[in-house]
N, C-alpha and C positions, 0 to 999 in steps of 0.2 A: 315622697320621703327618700325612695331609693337610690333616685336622683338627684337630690343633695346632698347626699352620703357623699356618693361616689363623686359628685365636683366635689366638695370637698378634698375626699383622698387622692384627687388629682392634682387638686393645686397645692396640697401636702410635700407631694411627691416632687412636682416641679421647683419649691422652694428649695425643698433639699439638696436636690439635685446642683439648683442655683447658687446652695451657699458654698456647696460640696466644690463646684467647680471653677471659686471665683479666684482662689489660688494655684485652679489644676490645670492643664492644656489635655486635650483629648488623643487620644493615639492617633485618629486621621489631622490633628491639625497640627500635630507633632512631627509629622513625617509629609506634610506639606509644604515643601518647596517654593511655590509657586514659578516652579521651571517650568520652561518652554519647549522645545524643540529635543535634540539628544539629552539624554540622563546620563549623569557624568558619577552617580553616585558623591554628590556634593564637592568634588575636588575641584579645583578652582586655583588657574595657576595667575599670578599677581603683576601686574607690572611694577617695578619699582624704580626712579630715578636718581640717580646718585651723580657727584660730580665728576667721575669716569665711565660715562654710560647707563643707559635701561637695562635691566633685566628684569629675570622673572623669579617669583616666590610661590612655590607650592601650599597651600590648604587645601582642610578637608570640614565640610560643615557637616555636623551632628543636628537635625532634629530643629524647632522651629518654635522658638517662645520668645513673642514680641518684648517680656519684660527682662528675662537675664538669660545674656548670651554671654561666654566667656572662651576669651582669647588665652591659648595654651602658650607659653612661652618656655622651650627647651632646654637643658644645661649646655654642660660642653664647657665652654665654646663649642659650636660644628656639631653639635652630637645631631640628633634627630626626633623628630615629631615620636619615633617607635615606642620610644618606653615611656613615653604619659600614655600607650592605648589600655592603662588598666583602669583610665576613665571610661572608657568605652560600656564598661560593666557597670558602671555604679550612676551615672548623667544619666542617662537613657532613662531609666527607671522613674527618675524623679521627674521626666519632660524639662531638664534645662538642655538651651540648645549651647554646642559650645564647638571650636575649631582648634582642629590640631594644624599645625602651621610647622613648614621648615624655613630657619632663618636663612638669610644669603649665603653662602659657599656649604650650607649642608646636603646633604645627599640628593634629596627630592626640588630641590631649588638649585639654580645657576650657580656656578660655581667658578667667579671669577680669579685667577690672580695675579690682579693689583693688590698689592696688601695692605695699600692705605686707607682698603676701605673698612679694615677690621680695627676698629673704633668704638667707642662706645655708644658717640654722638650717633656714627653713622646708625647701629640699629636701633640709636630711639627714633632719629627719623624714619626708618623703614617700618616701623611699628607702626607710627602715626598714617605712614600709606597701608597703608593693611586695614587698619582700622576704618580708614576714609573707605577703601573697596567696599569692603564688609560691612558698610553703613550702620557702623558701629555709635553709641551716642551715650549721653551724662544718663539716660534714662533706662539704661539697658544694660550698659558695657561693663563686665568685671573683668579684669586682669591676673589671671593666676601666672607666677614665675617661679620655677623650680633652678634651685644653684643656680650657675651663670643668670639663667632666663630669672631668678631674681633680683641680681644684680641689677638687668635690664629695666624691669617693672619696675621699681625704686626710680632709676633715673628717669623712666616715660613719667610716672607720676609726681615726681618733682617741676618736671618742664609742663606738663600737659595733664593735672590733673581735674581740670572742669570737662576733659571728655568720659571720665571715667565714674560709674556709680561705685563699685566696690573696688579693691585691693588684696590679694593673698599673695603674700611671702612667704616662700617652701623652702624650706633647707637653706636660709641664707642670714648671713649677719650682714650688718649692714659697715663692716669695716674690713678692707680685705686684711690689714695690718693686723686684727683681732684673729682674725681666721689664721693666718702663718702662725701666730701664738700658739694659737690652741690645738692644733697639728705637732707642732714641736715639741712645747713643752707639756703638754696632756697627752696626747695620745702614742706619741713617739715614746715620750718618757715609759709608758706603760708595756714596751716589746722589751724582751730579755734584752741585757747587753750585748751579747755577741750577735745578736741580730742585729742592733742598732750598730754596731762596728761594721758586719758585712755590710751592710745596706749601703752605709756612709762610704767603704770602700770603693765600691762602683758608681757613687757617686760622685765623689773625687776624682774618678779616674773619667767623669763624664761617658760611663759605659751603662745608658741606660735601656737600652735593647739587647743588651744581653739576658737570653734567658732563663738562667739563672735569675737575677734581679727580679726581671717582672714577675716569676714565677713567685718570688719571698712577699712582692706589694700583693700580688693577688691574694694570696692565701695569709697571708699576715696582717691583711691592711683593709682591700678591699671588701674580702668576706664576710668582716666585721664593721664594717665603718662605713662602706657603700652599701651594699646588700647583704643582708643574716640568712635569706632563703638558700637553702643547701643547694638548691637545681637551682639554679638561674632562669627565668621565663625567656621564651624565644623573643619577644617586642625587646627585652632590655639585652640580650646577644644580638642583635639586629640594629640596637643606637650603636653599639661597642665598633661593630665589623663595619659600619657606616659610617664611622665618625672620618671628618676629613681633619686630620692629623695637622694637616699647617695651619692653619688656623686657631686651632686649640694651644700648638705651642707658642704660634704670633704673641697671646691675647693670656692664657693659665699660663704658660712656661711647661716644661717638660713630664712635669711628674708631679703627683698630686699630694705627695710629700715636701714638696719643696716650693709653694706657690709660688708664681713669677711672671716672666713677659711683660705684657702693657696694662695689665691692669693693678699691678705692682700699685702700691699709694693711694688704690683707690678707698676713699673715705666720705662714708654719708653720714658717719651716728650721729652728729649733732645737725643735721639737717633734716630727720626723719621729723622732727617736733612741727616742721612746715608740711608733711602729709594732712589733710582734712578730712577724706575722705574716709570711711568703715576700711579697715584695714586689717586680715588676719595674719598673722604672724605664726609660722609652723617648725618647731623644732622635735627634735629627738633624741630619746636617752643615749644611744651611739652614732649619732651623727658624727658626721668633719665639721660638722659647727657645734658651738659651744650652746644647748641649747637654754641655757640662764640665757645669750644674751639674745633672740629669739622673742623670751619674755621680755626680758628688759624695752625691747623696741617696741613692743605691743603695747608697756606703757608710755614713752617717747611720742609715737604719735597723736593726736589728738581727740580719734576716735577707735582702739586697737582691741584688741582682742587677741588671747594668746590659745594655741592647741599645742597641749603635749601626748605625743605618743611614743608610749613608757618602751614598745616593742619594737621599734625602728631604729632604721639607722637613717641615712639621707636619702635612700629611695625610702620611706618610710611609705609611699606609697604603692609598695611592691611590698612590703613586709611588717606591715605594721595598719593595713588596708582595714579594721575593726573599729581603729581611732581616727586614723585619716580619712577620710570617705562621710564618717556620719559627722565630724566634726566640718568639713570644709562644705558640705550639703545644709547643714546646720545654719551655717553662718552665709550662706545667698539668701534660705526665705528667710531669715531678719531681715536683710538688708531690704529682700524685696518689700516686706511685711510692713517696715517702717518699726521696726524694734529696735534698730540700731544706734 
């Protein structure tokens, strides 16, 4: 009798365990590689071919879950893999494996200049090699893009979305012409006048390194609009001192008050209704985007879902990390769950 007891609470226990961990990845098979030879700590430099030459592209791989792996895609233009590492803290935990990556001309990757290659086609193709290294697939691959890096994931997923299972859009509209709007006349509108006079001055005079100037955007603009955290964390002073400057102006234009460069006209909103994929869409109360239309896009595409975090700005992921985090973790096991 004793004996049946206890098979019994064996196979109790086994089921459990089976049901417990048929959504969960274990910490040895989490942090299983299956590398060989030197331990590079997951970094992983990329070859990428373009029609001015190979180079190379910097990742970093986190962790090791055959069902969702997510490819980090960084602002900027040029900025760096550094200030998405407050994923580092919140992924880990929950066993998704996921890769920090620096795009062509940023810090940790090759840094050509020919400047024809700062395009937007060029980094949806280099996306697509990345994704090819990283054996990336429709069954696995979620795409997260913050600013610019959502910019990007909009157009990979427009060209290339039967490689992708999920979709997240962080701090981005999907019209740059909406964004120069709502800079101007929302946000701008909202600094005193004689701020708005100074500002403009040096801006007419094209004196946008005076420090003076940058001094009034940081603490007028950025502090509230980029990030609310009164310390700045070292990862996002590390994208800032990192960032490679020509590129950024090539492709934004000079100042974040004034959007510009080559992405000037850039316009997806009535093309986002062709997304298929589970797609979340991420705004914030004090973003540089307007975050109505954040929502508005979540219903635009075909299967969206919208998060708002009431205490963010556009790093909402640096300062508002209580709704970002359980909201974008939230929305992978749907997708993996099949809820979506």
């Amino acid at each position: 009798m004793r004996t049946i007891i206890f098979s019994l609470f064996i196979l109790f226990i086994f089921s459990s365990c089976k049901n417990q961990s048929d959504n969960s990845i274990s910490v040895r098979e989490y942090f299983n590689y299956g590398d060989t030879g030197v331990q590079v700590d997951g970094i992983k430099m990329i070859p990428i071919e373009t029609p001015v030459g190979k180079f190379k592209v910097w990742t970093k791989r986190f962790g090791n879950n055959p069902r969702i792996k997510v490819l980090l895609l960084h602002g900027g233009p040029a900025m760096t893999h550094e200030y998405l590492e407050s994923f580092e803290s919140f992924f880990p935990k929950e066993g998704i494996e996921f890769y920090e990556y620096d795009q062509l001309g940023s810090y940790y990757s090759d840094q050509p200049k020919d400047s024809s290659l700062w395009t937007i086609d060029h980094f949806v193709e280099e996306v697509e090699q990345v994704r090819q290294a990283l054996h990336l697939d429709k069954n696995n691959f979620y795409l997260l893009g913050q600013s610019w890096g959502g910019i990007l994931a909009m157009e990979y997923a427009l060209k290339y979305q039967q490689n992708i299972k999920g979709l997240i859009i962080s701090n981005m509209t999907a019209s740059y012409t909406k964004y120069g709007r709502y800079n101007e006349d929302v946000l701008r509108a909202q600094l005193r006048p004689s701020l708005r006079d100074s500002l403009k001055g040096y801006e007419d005079r094209n004196d946008l390194k005076n420090p003076v100037y940058t001094d009034l955007v940081m603490n007028e603009f950025y502090k509230k609009h980029i990030c609310r955290l009164e310390e700045w964390p070292d990862p996002l002073l590390r994208a800032f001192k990192h960032m490679n400057e020509e590129v950024y102006v090539i492709m934004q234009g000079p100042s974040e008050f004034k959007p510009g460069g080559r992405l000037v006209g850039w316009e997806r909103w009535e093309d986002m209704k062709k997304i298929t994929v589970p797609t979340l869409c991420i705004g914030a109360k004090y973003d540089t985007m307007n975050p109505e239309e954040m929502d508005e896009m979540s219903k635009n595409v075909q299967h969206g879902r919208y998060l708002y975090c009431p205490e963010g700005s556009h790093l909402a992921l640096w300062d508002d990390q209580q709704h970002y985090f359980p909201g974008v973790i939230q929305f992978l096991k749907d997708v993996d769950d099949g809820k979506f």
